[in-house]
N, CA, C and O atoms as CSV, one atom per row, in Angstrom:
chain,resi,resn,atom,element,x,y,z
A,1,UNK,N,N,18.125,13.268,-41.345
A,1,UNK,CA,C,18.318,13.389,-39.919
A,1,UNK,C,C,18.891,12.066,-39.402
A,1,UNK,O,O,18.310,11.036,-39.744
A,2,UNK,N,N,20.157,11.970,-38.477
A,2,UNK,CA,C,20.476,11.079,-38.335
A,2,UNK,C,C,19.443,10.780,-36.991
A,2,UNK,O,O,18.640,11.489,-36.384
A,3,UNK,N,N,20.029,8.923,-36.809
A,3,UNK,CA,C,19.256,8.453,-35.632
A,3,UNK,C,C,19.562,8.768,-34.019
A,3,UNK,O,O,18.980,8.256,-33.063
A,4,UNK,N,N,20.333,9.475,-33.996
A,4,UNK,CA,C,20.984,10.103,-32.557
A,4,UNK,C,C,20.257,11.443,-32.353
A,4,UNK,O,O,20.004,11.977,-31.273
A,5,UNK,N,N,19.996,11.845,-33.468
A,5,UNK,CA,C,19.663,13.391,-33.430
A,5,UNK,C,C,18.049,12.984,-33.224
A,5,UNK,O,O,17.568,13.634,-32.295
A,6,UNK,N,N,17.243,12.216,-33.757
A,6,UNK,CA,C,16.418,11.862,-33.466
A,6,UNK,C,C,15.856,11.426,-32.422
A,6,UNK,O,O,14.770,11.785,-31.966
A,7,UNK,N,N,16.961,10.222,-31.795
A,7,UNK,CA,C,16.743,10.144,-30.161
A,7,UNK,C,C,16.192,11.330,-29.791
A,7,UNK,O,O,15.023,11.640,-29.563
A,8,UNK,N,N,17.294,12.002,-29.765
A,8,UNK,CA,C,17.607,13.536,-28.765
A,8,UNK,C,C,16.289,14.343,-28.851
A,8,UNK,O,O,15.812,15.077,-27.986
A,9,UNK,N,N,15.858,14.086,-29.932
A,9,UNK,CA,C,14.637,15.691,-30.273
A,9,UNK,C,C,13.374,14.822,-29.356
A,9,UNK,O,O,12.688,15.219,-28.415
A,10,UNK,N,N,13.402,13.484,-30.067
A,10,UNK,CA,C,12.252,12.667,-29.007
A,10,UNK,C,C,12.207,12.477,-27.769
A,10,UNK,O,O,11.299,12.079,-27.040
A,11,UNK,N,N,13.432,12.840,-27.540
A,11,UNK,CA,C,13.277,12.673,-25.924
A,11,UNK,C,C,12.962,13.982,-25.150
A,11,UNK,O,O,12.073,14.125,-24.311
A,12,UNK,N,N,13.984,15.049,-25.647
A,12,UNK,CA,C,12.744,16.255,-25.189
A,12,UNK,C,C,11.671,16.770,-25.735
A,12,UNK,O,O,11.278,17.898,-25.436
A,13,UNK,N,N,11.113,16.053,-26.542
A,13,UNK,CA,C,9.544,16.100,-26.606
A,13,UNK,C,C,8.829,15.325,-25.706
A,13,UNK,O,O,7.953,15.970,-25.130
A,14,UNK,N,N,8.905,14.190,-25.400
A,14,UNK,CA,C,8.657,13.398,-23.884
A,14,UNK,C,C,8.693,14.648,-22.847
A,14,UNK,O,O,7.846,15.310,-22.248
A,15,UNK,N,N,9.922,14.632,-22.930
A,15,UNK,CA,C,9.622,15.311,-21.697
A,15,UNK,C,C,9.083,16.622,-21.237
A,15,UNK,O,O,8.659,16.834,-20.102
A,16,UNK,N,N,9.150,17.724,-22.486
A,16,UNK,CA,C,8.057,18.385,-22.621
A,16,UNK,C,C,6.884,18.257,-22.045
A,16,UNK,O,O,6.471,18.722,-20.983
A,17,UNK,N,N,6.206,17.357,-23.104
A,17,UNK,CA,C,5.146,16.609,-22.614
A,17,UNK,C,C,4.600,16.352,-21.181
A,17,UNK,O,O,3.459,16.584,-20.784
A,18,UNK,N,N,5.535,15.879,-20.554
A,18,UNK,CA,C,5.063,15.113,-19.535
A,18,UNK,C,C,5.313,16.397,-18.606
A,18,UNK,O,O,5.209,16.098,-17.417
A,19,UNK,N,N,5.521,17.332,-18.763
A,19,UNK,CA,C,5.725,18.210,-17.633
A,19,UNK,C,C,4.751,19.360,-18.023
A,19,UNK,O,O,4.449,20.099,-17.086
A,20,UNK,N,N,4.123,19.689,-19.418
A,20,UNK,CA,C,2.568,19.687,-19.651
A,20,UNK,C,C,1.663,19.193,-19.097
A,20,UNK,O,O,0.607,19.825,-19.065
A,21,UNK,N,N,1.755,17.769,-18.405
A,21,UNK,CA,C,0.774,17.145,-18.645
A,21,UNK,C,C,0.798,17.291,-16.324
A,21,UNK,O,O,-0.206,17.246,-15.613
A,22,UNK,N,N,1.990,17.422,-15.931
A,22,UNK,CA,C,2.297,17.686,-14.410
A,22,UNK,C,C,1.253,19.374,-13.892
A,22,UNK,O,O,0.648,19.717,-12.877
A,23,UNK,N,N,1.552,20.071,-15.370
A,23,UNK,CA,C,1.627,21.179,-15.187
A,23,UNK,C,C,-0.644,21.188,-15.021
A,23,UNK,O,O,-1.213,21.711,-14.063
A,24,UNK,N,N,-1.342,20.542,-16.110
A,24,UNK,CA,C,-2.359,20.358,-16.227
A,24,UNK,C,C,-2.927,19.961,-14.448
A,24,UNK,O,O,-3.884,20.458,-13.853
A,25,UNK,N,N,-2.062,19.041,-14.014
A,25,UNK,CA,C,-2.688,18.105,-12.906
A,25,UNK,C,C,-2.482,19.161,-12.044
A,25,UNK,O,O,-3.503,19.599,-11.513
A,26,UNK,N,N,-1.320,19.746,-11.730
A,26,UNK,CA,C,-1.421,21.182,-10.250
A,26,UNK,C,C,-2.905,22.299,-10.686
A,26,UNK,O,O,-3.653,22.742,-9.815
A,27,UNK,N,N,-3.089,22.612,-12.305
A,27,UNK,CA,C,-3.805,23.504,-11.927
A,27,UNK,C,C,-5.581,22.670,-11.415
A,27,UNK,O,O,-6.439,23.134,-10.664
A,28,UNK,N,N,-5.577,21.444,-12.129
A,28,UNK,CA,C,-6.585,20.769,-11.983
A,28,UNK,C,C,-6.527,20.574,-9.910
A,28,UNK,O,O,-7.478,20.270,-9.191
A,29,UNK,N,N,-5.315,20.833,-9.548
A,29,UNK,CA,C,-5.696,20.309,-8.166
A,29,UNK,C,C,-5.876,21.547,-7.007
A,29,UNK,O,O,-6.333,21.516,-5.865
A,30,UNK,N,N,-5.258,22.743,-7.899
A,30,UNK,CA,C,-5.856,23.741,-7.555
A,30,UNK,C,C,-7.120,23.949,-7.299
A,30,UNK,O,O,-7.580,23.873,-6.160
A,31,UNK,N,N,-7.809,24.235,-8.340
A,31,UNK,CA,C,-9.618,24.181,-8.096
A,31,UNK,C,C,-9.685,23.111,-7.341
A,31,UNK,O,O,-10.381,23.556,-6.429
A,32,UNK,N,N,-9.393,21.666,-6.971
A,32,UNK,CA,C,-9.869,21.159,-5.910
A,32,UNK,C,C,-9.707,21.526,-4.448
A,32,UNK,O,O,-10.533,21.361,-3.550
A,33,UNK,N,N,-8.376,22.107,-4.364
A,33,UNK,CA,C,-7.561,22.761,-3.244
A,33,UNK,C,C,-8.718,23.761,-2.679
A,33,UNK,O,O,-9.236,23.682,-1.565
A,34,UNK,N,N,-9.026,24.780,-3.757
A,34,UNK,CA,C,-10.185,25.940,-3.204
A,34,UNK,C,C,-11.053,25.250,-2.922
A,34,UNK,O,O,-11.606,25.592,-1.877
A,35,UNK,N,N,-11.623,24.026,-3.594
A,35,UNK,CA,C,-13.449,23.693,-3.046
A,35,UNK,C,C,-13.300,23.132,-1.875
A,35,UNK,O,O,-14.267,22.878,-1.157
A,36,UNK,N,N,-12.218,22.905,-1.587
A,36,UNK,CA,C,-12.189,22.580,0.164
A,36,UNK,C,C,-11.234,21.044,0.176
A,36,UNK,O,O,-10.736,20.599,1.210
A,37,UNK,N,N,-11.126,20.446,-1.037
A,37,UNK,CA,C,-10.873,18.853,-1.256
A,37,UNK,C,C,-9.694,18.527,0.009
A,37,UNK,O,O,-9.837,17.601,0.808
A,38,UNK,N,N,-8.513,19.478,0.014
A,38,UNK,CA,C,-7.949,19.218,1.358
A,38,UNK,C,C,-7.642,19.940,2.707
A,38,UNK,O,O,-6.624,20.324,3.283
A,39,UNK,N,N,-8.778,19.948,2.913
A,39,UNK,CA,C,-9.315,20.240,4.183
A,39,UNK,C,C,-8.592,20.990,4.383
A,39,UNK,O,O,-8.341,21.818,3.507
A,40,UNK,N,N,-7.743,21.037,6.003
A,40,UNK,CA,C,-7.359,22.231,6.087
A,40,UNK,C,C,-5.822,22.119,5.725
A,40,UNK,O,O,-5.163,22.739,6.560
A,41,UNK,N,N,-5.037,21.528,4.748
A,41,UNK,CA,C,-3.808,21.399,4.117
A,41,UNK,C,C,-3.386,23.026,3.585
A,41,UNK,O,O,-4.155,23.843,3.079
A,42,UNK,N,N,-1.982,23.189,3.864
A,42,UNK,CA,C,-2.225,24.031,2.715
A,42,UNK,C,C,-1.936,23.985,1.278
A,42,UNK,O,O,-2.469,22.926,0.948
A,43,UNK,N,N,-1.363,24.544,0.122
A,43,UNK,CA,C,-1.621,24.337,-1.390
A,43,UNK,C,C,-0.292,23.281,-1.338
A,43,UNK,O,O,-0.420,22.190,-1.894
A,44,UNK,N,N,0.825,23.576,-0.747
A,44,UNK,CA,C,1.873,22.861,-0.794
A,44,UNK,C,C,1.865,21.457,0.086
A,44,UNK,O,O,2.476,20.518,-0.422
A,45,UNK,N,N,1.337,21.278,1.137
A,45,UNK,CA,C,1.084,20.064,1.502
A,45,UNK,C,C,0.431,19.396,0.767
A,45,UNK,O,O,0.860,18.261,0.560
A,46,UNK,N,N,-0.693,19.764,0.167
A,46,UNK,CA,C,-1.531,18.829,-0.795
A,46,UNK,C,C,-1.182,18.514,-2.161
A,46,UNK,O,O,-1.728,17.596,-2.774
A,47,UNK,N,N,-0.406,19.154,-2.587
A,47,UNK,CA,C,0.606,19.044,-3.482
A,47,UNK,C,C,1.023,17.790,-2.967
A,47,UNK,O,O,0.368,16.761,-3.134
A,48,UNK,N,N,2.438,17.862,-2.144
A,48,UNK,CA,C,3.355,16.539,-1.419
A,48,UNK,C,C,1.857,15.702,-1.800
A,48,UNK,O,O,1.680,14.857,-2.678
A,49,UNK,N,N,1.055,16.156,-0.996
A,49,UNK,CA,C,0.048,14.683,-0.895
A,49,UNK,C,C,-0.570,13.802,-2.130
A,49,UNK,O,O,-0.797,12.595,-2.045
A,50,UNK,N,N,-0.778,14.510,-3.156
A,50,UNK,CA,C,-0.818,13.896,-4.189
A,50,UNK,C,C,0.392,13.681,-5.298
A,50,UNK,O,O,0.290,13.516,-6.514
A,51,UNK,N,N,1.468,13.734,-4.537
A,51,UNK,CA,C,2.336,13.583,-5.457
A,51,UNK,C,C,2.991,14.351,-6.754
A,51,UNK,O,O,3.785,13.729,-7.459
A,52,UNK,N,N,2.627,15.784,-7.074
A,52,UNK,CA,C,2.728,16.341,-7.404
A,52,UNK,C,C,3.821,17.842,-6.993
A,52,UNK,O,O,4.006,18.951,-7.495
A,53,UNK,N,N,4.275,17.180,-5.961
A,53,UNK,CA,C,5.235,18.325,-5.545
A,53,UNK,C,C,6.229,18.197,-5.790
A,53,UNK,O,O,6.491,16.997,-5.879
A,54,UNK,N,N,7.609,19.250,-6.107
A,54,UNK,CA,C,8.644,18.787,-6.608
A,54,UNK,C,C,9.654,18.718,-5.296
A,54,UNK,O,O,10.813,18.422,-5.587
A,55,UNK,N,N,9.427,18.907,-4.147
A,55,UNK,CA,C,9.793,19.234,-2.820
A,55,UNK,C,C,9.406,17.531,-2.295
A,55,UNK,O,O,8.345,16.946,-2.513
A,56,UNK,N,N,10.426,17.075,-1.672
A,56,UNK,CA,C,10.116,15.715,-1.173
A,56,UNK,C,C,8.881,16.146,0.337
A,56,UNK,O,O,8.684,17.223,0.899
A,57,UNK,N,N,8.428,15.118,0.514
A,57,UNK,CA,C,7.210,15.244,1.541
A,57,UNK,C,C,7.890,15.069,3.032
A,57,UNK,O,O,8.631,14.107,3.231
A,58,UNK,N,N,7.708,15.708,3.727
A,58,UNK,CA,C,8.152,16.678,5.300
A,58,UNK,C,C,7.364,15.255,5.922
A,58,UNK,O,O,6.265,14.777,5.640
A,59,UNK,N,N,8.391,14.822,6.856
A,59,UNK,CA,C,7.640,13.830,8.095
A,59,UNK,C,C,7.333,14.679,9.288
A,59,UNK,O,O,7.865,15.646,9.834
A,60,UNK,N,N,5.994,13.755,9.528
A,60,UNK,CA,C,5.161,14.783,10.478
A,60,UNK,C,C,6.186,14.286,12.019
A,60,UNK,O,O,6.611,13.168,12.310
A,61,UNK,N,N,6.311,15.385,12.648
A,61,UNK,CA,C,6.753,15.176,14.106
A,61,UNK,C,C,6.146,13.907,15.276
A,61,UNK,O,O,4.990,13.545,15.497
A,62,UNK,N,N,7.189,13.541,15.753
A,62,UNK,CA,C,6.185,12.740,16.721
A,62,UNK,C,C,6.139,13.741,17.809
A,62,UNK,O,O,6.025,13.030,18.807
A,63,UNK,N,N,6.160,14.962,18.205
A,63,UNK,CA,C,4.910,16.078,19.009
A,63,UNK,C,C,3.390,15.515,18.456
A,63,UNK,O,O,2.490,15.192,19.232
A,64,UNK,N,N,3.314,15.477,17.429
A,64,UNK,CA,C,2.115,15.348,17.369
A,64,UNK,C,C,1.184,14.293,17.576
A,64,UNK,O,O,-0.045,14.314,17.512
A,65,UNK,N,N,2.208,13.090,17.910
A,65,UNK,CA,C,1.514,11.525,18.183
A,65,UNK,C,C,0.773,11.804,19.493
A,65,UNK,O,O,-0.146,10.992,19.386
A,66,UNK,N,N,0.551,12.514,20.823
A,66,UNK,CA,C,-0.112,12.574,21.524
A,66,UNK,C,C,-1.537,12.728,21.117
A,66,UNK,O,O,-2.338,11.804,21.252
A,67,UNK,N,N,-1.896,14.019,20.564
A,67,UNK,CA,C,-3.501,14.110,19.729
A,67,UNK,C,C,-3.846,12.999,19.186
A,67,UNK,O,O,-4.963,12.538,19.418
A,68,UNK,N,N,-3.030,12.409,18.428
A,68,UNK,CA,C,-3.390,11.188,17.778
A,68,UNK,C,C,-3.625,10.373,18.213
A,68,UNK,O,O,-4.261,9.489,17.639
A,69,UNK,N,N,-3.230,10.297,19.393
A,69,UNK,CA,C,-3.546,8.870,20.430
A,69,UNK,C,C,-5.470,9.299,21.139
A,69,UNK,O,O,-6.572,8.750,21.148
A,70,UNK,N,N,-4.938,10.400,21.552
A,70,UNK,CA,C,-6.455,10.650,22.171
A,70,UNK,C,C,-7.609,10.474,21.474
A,70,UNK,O,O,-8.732,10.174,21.879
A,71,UNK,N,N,-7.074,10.764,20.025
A,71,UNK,CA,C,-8.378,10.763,18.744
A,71,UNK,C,C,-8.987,9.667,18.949
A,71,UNK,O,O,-10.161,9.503,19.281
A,72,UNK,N,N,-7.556,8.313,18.593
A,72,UNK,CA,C,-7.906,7.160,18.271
A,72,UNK,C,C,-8.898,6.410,20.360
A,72,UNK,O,O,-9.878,5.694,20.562
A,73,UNK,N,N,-8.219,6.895,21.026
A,73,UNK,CA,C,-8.362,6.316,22.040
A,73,UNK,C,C,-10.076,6.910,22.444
A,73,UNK,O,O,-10.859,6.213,23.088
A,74,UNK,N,N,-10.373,8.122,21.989
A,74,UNK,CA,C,-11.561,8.548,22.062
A,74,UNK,C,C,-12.968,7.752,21.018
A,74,UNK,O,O,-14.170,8.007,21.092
A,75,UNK,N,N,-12.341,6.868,20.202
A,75,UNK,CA,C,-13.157,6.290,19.035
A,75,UNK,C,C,-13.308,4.668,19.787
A,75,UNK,O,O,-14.017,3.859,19.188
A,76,UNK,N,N,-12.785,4.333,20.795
A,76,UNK,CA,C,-12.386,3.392,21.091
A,76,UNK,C,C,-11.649,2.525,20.733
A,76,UNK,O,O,-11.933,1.328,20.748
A,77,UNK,N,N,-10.031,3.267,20.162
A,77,UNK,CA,C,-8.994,1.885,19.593
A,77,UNK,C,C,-8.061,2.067,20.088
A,77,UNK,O,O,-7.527,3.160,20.277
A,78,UNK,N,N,-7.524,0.567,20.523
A,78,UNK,CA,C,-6.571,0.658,21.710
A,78,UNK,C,C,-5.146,0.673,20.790
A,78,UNK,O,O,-4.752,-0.041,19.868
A,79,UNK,N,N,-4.532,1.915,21.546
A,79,UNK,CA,C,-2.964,2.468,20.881
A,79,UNK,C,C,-1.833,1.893,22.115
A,79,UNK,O,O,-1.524,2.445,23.171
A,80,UNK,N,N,-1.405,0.702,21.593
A,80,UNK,CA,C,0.145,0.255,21.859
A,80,UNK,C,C,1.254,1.203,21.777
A,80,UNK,O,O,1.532,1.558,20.632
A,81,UNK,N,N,2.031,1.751,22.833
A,81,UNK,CA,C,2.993,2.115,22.944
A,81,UNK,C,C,4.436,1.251,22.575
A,81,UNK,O,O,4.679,0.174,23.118
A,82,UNK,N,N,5.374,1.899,21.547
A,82,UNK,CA,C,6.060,0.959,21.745
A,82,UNK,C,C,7.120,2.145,21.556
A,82,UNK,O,O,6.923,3.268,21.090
A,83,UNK,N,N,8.493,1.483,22.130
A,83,UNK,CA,C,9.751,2.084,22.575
A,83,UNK,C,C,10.565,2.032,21.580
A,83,UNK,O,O,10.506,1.018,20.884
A,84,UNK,N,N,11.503,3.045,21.241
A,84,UNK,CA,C,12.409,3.052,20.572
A,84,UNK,C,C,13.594,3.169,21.085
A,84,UNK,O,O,13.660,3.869,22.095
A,85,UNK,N,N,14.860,2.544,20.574
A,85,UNK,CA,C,15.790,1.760,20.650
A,85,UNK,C,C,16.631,2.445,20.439
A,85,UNK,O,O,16.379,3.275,19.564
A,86,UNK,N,N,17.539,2.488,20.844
A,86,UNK,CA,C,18.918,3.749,20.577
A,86,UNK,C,C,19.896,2.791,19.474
A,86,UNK,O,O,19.972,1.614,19.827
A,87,UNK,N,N,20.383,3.015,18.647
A,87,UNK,CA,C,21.183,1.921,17.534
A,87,UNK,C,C,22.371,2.776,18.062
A,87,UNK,O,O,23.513,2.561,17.658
């Protein structure tokens, strides 16, 4: 067997591998998903969230920075407004 052909077979065995080993961690995060581990996420957000998604991770809206302010402002921590800038 030459050494090129060898590369080649080793490298998709790597990568085999490692997408075995992706494949292990979703179902392992499954059963965490059901016992409640992320709250009220659903299977695909918690996915993104641990890094395991093959879908890049969705930025949350700023609609939603209002709640967030009240949360924090209800715990007593003071939320700075700051302005954004037109480039």
């Amino acid at each position: 067997m030459s050494f090129s052909r060898f590369s080649q077979l080793r490298s998709l065995l790597i990568e085999a591998r490692q997408e075995e080993i992706k494949e292990k961690f979703i179902l392992s995060a499954f059963i965490g998903w059901q016992m409640g581990a992320a709250g009220e996420k659903t299977f695909g957000d918690y996915l993104s969230h641990l890094g395991l998604s093959d879908k890049p991770p969705q930025q949350k809206d700023t609609q939603d920075a209002p709640d967030d302010t009240a949360a924090l402002e209800r715990m007593g921590i003071e939320v700075k407004k700051v302005k954004k800038e037109d480039t």
